[in-house]
C-alpha angles and dihedrals in degrees: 000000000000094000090044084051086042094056093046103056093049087045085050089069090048123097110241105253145278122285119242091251101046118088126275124237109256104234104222072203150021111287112248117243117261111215114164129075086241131126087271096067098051134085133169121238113214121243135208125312108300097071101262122155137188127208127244132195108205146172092222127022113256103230105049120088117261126181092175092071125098111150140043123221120186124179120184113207127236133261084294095069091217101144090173093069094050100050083051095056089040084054094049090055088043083057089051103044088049088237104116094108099046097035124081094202107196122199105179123186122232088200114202129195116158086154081246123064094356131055120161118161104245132205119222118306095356121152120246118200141202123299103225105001088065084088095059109028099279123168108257116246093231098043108024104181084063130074146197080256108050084047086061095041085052091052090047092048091043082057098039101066119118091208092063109022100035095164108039108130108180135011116218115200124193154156150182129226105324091009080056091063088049094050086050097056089026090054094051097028106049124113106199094059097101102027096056087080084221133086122273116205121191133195128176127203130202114322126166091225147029146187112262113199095207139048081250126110143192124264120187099282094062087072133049115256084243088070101064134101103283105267096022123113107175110212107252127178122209103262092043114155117238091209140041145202108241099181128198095310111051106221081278107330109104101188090036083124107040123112125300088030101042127358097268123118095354122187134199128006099012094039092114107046124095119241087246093058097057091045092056089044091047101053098040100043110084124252136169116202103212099186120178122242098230101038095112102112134094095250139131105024093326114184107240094172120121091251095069103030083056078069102048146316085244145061083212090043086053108065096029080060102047088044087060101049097047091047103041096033106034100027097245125155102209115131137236110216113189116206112223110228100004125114117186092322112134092197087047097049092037096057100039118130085234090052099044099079092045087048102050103025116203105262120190 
C-alpha cells in the first residue's frame, strides 16, 4: 500500500502521456532498464476524450524511441489490483528468461474506487473503473465512454508503432486469476487484433471463470481426475459425455450463461459484436491455458457461484475443460500447459521453467 501511495503522489506531478499520434521522444541512448515496482518506473496513458488517464508500470518508458526492443509483454494483475506486484513478478520471469534488456513488460493498473466494495487511492484524473465489470470490459464509473478494454487496445497501439518500437516482433498478453478472466474476453472480444500488423499471443492463467460461447457445459470427463477436489472421484461410466446441454434454465441456475460467464446479454466493450464474431475471434486467436497443478482447492477468492461451478470443481478443471472444448468443439489449436507444483501463485506459475518460453517467444 505505501509504495502504491507512494506511486501515485509522484504520478500524480507527471503530465498524462503522449498521444499516439503525437511524436516520441529520439533516445541519444539506449533506454536503461526499469526494474522495480517504484514511481520511476510508472507513467499514465491517456484515455478517451474527457481527460481521463491509467496508470502503467514498465520496464521502458512507451514514448521514447527503442531499437532494442523486440518483443511486448503485458501482464494484467489479479482481483487485488495491485499492478506493482505484478510487474515485479513479470519482471522476475523477464530476469530468468534473460530477456530484461529486449523486452518492454507492461503491468498496467485498472485502478477501482466505487467508495463500497473498491478503493483504491487515485491520482488526478485518473479513471476509475468498475469494481467488479474491469474483468470483462466493462464502462468506468468515472469515465463512462471508456472501458477495461479500450485501456488494453491503447497500451497494444502505443507498442505497435513502428515510430517508436521499429523492431517489436510479437506481443504476449497475459493474466492471473482474475487477470486470467481478463486474458480470456479480452482474447475473443478485442478490436485492434487484427489491425496492430504484429502478433498478438495470448496466455491465460488460472481464472475462476470463463466465457463459454455455447449453452454447453463441462461433466467430469471433460477434465483429468487429477483435476478434482482432493478426495473426490466423481462416478463416471464409460461412454460418459464430456459436455452437456444446460438449456435455458441451468439446472437451476438461471444466469449460468450471461456475460461474463456465457455470451448472453453482454455489456460494455463487446456489446456490439455478434456471437458469431467472437466465435470466430475466439477459436483463431491464439491462447495458451497455463493452469497450475495444484490449483484444486477453493483458495484465494475462489468463485464458488453456480455460475462457475456449472464450469468445473476446479480452477484447474476449468480451463482443461474449456481447452478442450474450444479445441475439440470449435476446432481451435490453442494449447493447455499444465505447471508442475504450483497451486493459484502467480510468481510461481509465471517463472516457471515450463512459462518462460511462452513468455518470451523466440523472435527473429
Amino acid at each position: 500500500m505505501t509504495h502504491l501511495l507512494l506511486t501515485l503522489a509522484a504520478a500524480a506531478l507527471v503530465p498524462a502521456s503522449a498521444t499516439p499520434t503525437s511524436s516520441p521522444t529520439v533516445a541519444r541512448a539506449p533506454a536503461a532498464v526499469c526494474t522495480t515496482a517504484t514511481p520511476q518506473c510508472t507513467e499514465f496513458v491517456a484515455l478517451g476524450t474527457g481527460g481521463g488517464r491509467s496508470l502503467v508500470y514498465r520496464s521502458y518508458p512507451l514514448d521514447t524511441r527503442n531499437d532494442a526492443i523486440t518483443r511486448v509483454l503485458v501482464m494484467v494483475h489479479g482481483a487485488g489490483r495491485n499492478a506493482d506486484g505484478y510487474f515485479s513478478s513479470a519482471m522476475a520471469a523477464a530476469f530468468l528468461a534473460g530477456a530484461l534488456e529486449n523486452t518492454l513488460v507492461i503491468s498496467p493498473r485498472m485502478a477501482s474506487n466505487d467508495g463500497q466494495g473498491c478503493s483504491d487511492a487515485l491520482a488526478p484524473n485518473e479513471i476509475s473503473y468498475h469494481c467488479n465489470t474491469w474483468r470483462s470490459g466493462g464502462p468506468s464509473i468515472s469515465h463512462p465512454a471508456v472501458t477495461s478494454f479500450d485501456f488494453l487496445d491503447e497500451i497494444l497501439r502505443k507498442v505497435a508503432r513502428k515510430n517508436v518500437f521499429p523492431n517489436v516482433k510479437v506481443i504476449v498478453v497475459t493474466g492471473h486469476s482474475a487477470g486470467g478472466q481478463v486474458t480470456n474476453r479480452y482474447q475473443m472480444t478485442n478490436q485492434v487484433h487484427d489491425k496492430l500488423g504484429i502478433p498478438v499471443n495470448y496466455i491465460l492463467s488460472n481464472p475462476s471463470s470463463y466465457a463459454w460461447p455455447s449453452d454447453e457445459r463441462p461433466a467430469a470427463a471433460a477434465w483429468s481426475p487429477q483435476a478434482n477436489p482432493p478426495g473426490y472421484i466423481p462416478e463416471m461410466s464409460d461412454n460418459a459425455r464430456p459436455f452437456i446441454s444446460l438449456g435455458a434454465a441451468g439446472r437451476g441456475c438461471t444466469n449460468y450463461n450471461q456475460w461474463p460467464a456465457g455470451l448472453v446479454n453482454r455489456t460494455g466493450y463487446s456489446a456490439s459484436q455478434t456471437d458469431d464474431q467472437i466465435k470466430q475471434q475466439l477459436v483463431s486467436r491464439n491462447m495458451v491455458y497455463l493452469l497450475g497443478e495444484l490449483d484444486i482447492l477453493p483458495l484465494a477468492g475462489f468463485d464458488g457461484s453456480c455460475t462457475a461451478m456449472a464450469q468445473g470443481p476446479t480452477r484447474l478443471a476449468r480451463g482443461q475443460a474449456f481447452g478442450k472444448y474450444v479445441n475439440e468443439k470449435l476446432g481451435a489449436k490453442h494449447s493447455v500447459v499444465v505447471v508442475p507444483l504450483c497451486g493459484h501463485n502467480a510468481r510461481c506459475m509465471y517463472t516457471a521453467d515450463v512459462a518462460l518460453p511462452l513468455l518470451f517467444p523466440n523472435v527473429k
